[in-house]
N, C-alpha and C positions, 0 to 999 in steps of 0.2 A: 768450517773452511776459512782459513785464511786467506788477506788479499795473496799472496806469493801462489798458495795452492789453487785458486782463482783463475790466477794467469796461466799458470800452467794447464789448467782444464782449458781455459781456451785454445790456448795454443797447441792444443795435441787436437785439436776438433779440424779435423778437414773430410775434405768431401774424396768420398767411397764410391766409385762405381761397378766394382766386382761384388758381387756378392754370394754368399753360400747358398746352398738350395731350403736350408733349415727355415721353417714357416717364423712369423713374427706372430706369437701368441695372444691370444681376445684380452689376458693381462695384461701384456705392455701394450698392446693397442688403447686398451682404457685408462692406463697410467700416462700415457704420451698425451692424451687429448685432455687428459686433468692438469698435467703441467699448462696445457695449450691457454686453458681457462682461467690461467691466471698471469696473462699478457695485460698489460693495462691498454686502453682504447679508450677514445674520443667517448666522452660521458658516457663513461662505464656500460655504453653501449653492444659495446662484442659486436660488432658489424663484418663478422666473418663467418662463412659455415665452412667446413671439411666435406669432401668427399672422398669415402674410403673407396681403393679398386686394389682386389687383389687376384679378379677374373683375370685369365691367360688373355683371352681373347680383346677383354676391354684395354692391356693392359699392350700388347701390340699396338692398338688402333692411338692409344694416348703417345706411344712411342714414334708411331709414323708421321703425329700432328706435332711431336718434338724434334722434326727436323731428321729421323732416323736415331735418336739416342736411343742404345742398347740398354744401358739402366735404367729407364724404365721402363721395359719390358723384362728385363732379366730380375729386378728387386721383386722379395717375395707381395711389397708392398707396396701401394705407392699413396701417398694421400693428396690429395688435388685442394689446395689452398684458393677459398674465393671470396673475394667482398662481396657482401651483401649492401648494396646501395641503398636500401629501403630503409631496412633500421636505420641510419646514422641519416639519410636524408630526412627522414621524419622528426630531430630535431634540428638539423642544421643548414636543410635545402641543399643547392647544391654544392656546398664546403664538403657535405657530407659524404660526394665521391671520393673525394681525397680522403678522409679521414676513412671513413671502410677500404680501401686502398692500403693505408698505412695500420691500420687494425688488422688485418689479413696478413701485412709483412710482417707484423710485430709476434703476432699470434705460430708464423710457420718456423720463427725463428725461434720460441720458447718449443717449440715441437724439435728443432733441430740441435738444440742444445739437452734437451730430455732426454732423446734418444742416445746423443756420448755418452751423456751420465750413466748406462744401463748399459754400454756397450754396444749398442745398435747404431750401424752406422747410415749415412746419409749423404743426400749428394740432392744439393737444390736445382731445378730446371724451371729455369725463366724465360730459357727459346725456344717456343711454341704457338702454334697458330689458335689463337683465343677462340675463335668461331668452331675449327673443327672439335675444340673439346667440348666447348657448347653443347654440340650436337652428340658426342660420344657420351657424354653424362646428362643429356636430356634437360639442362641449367636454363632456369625461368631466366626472362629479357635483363632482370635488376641484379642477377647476380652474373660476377665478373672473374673471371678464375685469373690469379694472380702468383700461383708458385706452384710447382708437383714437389713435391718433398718425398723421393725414394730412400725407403728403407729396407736393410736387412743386417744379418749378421755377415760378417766379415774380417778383415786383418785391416789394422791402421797401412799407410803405405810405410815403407823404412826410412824415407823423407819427407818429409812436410814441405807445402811450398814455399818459401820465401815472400815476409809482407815487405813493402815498401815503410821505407821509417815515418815516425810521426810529421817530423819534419816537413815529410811535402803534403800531408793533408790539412795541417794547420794554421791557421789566421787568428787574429786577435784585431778586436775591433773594427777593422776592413780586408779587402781582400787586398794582399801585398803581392806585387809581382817584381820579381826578379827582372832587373834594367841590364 
């Protein structure tokens, strides 16, 4: 793949929230988690685990702790993204939340781009009540659920949404603000 073909796989990757009823196969489920493994992370630690739901019922209960979002209750799939505080604290104290934190994003994000690659699509949820998923997936006190990453198959939209240009995320050297 070229840089041009690159960009272009990014830029056709948006987030899916309809989905078809077609199941998401124990193949790409274990192709998806093998890309996942190879996120890099704060000393090669992996201070992330997954949890897979593709129970009806668990998969309501994750949707009602997301605020009522339909897709994750409607996705055949859904994998529940969590740092694990314990690995990365046990070399780095407490830095080591942030960095399980940022392993967990880095990790649901090579899962979200895995899945374009295969045609499976996805729709990230980060608005959600941390405690009640706690409690829905049964998650020891040191792990911290940090992303649901809904998947299935689906249609791209016939629009993509429009990014904001580099322009306004950009600084060099300090933060410059417009006078």
């Amino acid at each position: 793949m070229d840089s041009s073909e690159f960009h272009g796989f990014l830029n056709t990757r948006c987030s899916v929230r309809d989905y078809s009823k077609e199941e998401i196969g124990d193949d790409e489920i274990a192709y998806l988690l093998d890309c996942a493994t190879t996120a890099p992370s704060a000393g090669n630690l992996e201070a992330w685990d997954v949890v897979l739901v593709r129970d009806s019922g668990r998969k309501e209960a994750l949707s009602d702790a997301a605020l009522g979002q339909p897709q994750v209750m409607n996705a055949p799939a859904v994998f529940v993204v969590c740092a694990n505080y314990v690995r990365s604290m046990s070399r780095y104290g407490e830095r080591g939340i942030l960095y399980a934190v940022q392993d967990a994003t880095i990790a649901c994000t090579y899962l979200m781009l895995a899945a374009h690659a295969v045609q499976i699509r996805s729709c990230w949820v980060g608005a959600f009540d941390e405690e009640e998923v706690k409690e829905i997936l049964s998650l020891p006190p040191h792990i911290r659920p940090v992303a649901m990453l809904c998947v299935g198959k689906g249609r791209l939209p016939s629009n993509l949404t429009e990014r904001m240009p580099v322009s306004e995320h950009f600084h060099t050297e300090e933060w410059y603000h417009d006078a």
